[in-house]
C-alpha positions, -999 to +999 in steps of 0.1 A: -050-291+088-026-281+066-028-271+030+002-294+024-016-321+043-046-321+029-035-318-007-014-351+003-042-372+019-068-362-017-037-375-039-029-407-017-069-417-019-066-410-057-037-430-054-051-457-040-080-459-055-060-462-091-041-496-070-010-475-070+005-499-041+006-525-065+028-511-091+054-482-085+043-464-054+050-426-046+047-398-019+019-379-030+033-350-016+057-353-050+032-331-064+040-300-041+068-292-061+070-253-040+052-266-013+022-250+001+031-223-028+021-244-051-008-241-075-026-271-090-030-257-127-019-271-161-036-249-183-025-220-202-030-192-176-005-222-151+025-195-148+005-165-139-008-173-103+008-153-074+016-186-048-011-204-033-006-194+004-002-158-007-015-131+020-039-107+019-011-082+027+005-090-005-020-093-029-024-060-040+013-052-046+010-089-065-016-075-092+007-039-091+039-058-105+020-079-130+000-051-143+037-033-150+053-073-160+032-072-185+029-032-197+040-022-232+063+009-223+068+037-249+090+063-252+095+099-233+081+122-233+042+108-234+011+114-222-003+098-194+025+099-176+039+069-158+043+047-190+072+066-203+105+060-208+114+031-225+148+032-237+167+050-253+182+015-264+162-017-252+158-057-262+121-055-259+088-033-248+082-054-217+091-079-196+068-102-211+085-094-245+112-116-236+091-138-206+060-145-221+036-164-200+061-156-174+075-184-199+106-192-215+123-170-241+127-183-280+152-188-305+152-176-337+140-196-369+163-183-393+195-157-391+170-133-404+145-137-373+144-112-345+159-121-311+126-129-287+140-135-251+172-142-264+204-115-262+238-112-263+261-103-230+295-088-241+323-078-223+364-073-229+395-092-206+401-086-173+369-073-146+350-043-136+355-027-102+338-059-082+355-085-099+321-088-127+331-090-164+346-057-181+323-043-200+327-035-236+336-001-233+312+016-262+284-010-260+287-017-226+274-052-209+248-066-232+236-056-272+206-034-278+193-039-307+166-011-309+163+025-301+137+046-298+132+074-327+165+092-335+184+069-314+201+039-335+199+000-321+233-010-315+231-036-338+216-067-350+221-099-334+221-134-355+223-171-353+235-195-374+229-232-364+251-264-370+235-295-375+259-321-358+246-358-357+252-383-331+238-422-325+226-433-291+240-468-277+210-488-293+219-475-329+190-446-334+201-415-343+199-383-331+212-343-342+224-314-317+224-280-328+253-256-326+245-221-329+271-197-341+262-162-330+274-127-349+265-090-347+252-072-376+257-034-388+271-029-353+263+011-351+293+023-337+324+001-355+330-034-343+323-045-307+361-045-286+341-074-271+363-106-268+333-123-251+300-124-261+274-147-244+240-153-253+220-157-229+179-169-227+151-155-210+140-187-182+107-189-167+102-166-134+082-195-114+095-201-076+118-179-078+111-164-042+116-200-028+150-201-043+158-170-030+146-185+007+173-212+005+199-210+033+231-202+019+242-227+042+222-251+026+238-242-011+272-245+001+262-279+017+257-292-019+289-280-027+307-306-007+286-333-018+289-329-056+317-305-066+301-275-076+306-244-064+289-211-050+291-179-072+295-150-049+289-113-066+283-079-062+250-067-045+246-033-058+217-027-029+238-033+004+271-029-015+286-063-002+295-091-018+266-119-014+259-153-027+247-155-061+217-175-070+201-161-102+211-161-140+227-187-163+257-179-145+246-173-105+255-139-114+227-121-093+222-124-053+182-111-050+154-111-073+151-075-065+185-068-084+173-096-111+143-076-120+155-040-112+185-042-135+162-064-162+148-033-163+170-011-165+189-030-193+170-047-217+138-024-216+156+014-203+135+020-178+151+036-143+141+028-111+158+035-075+184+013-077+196+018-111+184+055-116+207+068-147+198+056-188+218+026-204+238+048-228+275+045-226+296+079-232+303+071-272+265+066-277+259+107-282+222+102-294+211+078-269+229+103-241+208+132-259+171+115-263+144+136-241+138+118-208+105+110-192+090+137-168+089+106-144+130+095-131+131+075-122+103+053-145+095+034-114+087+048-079+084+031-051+044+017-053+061-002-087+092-012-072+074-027-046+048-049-071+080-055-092+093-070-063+066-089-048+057-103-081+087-120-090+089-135-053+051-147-054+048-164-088+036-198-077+050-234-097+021-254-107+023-290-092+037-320-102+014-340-124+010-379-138+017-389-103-002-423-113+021-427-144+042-459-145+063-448-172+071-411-157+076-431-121+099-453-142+119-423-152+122-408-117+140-435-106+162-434-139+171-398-131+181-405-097+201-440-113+224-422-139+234-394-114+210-364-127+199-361-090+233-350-078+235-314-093+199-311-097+189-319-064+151-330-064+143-318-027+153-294+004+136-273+027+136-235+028+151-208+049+137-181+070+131-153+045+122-115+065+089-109+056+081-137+039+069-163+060+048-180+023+082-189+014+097-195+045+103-232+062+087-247+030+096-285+013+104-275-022+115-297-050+130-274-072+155-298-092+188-273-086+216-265-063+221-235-076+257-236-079+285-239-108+294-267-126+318-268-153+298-281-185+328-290-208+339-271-242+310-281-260+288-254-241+313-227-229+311-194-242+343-182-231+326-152-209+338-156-173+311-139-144+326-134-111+337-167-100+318-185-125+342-196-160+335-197-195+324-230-191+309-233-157+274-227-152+242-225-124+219-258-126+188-248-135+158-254-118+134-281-133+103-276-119+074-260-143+095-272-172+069-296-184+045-269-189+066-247-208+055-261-243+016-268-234+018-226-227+040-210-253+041-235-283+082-243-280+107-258-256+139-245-261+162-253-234+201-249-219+214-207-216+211-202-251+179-228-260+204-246-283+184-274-271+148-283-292+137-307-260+147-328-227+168-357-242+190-329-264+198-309-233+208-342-213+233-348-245+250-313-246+263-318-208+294-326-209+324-317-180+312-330-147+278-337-166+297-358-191+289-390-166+254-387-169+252-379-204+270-409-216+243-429-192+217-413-207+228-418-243+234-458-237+200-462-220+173-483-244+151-463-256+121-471-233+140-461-207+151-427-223+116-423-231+104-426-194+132-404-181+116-374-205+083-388-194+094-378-158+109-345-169+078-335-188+058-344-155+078-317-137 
């Protein structure tokens, strides 16, 4: 028997047992949000499990690419070799710097607070070589804040926030936060950059399964809801492929997600992107000593890099007996939530990967573009993605987020302090169910959260 099935028939006795078919019933399957990836864990390690059906081929190469997820790197030249080469200019010491918990990223308390899994894109008008955005042509594609000794940060990125208040339809109030963001001592004169878009470090949960999704599938969405594929450059097979991940769809593979992370916000080279992140004006950062090791990673990391962020399992769904959150379900589905953030499909065949292949998933996406209105656009187009058009996020494992790390912040640049603040920054094609949302009573807002934080 399955591991899908069995997990189903234990929830439907619970189910039963609790009378569940004499108040709001539901598949108990619900709970398999990644299928028979899924791990059934709500505690603080929930994020950390490679997926549940994981093989024994792959478990190794699993505990690699955490080991190196989760490595402090310093800087070149060092002793043992293998851990050197951070920078010369990075965002953070590790991956789990900016991803903690394999979590969320933070905003800032203050102008004065450090950026934690938070940073700023930049580029100029007009497109790189592909079509991308151009990038600023002394600080190149995203700010660096720090350098490593003798090599200056690029400068020092800030937030200011707006409070602006706003009444639901039954008369309670509520506040949105508008962020402001600005650059600091920049190090080399003011940025040429015309665009600059922060953007926040998401959770790396069933991210494989995502990545298993037909493309057919994705571009099915697009007819039924008016979104729209993001197609970009793959810098592995040199074509131009669907995009699936970033706030923008801006990436087609989890392999280029994670290589280039690495590359760019913590310095350190690896096969695909084997040269330092120091554009030609940055003399210091072009002079610092380089590791021994070049590139950083070889091939026994790449590989645990890779498998890593493909295997990370999404705990299930939970408060499947919950009246309230069962309420909300149907809510979400009522006001029109349901139509970009699509509660259920059915993998692909990924090579190699036959975990994530042929699975039922509810991840909550489509993973295409939708324009979000003025209130949320940063101005910085990304292939064929606008300034104001961006991915659905996936929903799954959101619920957890706060239990782990302490905080829930939530849209691109965690503007958002919580669920029913996000729901009120959509606006654009979003604007529909927003204004839904906001006239609900306040029971029923409550229960659609309630079904959120189940997720």
């Amino acid at each position: 028997m399955s591991t899908t099935r069995t997990a189903a028939l234990f929830l439907f006795a619970a189910c039963a047992a609790l009378g569940c078919n004499d108040r709001l019933s539901v598949d108990p399957s619900e709970a398999l949000l990644g299928g028979d990836t899924t791990i059934f864990d709500d505690g603080d390690e929930a994020f950390a499990y490679p997926a549940r059906n994981l093989s024994a081929d792959y478990r190794s190469s699993f505990q690699i690419g955490d080991g190196i997820f989760n490595r402090n790197w310093v800087a070149a030249p060092a002793t043992p070799q293998g851990a050197d080469g951070l920078g010369p200019t990075f965002n953070g010491f590790s991956c789990s710097a900016c991803h903690a918990n394999n979590g969320r990223g933070a905003t800032p308390a203050s102008a004065d607070d450090p950026f934690l899994g938070l940073l700023l894109r930049l580029s100029v008008d007009g497109t790189n070589e592909h079509d991308g955005p151009a990038p600023d042509p002394v600080y190149g594609d995203q700010l660096n804040p720090y350098g490593i000794l003798g090599v200056p940060g690029e400068g020092t990125p800030q937030v200011t926030y707006e409070e602006m208040p706003g009444t639901y339809g039954d008369g309670e109030s509520y506040s949105l936060r508008k962020p402001t963001y600005t650059i600091a001592s920049p190090a080399f004169g003011a940025p040429a950059a015309t665009h600059i878009g922060p953007r926040l470090a998401p959770q790396t949960v069933g991210l494989g399964l995502l990545e298993a999704v037909d493309e057919s599938t994705v571009v099915g969405f697009a007819a039924q809801n008016g979104g729209h594929p993001n197609y970009v450059w793959n810098d592995d097979t040199q074509t131009m492929a669907l995009g699936r991940f970033g706030w923008k769809a801006n990436q087609p593979t989890l392999k280029q997600q994670a290589l280039s992370a690495f590359r760019n916000d913590v310095g350190i080279t690896n096969a695909l992107y084997p040269t330092e992140n120091c554009p030609p004006a940055q003399t210091a950062c072009l002079a610092a000593p380089m590791s021994m090791t070049e590139p950083n990673l070889d091939s026994l990391k790449t590989d645990g890099i890779v498998v890593h962020a493909l295997s990370l399992a999404v705990p299930a769904r939970r408060d499947l007996d919950d009246q309230n959150a069962l309420r909300g379900e149907q809510l979400f589905q009522k006001i029109g939530c349901a139509s970009c953030h699509i509660p259920k499909m059915t993998t692909g065949t990924l090579p190699d990967w036959p975990e994530l292949s042929n699975q039922t998933i509810r991840p909550f996406t489509d993973l295409l573009l939708h324009d979000m209105g003025p209130d949320l656009a940063d101005g910085r187009s990304d292939y064929g993605a606008s300034g104001s058009e961006w991915r659905t996020p996936p929903l799954w494992g959101l619920g957890l987020v706060e239990p782990i790390d302490g905080y829930l912040f939530l849209m691109h640049d965690g503007r958002a302090r919580g669920f029913a603040e996000a729901i009120l920054w959509h606006g654009g094609q979003g604007a529909a169910a927003r204004e839904a949302f906001r006239t609900l009573s306040k029971s029923d807002r409550d229960a659609l959260v309630a079904f959120l934080n189940s997720l």
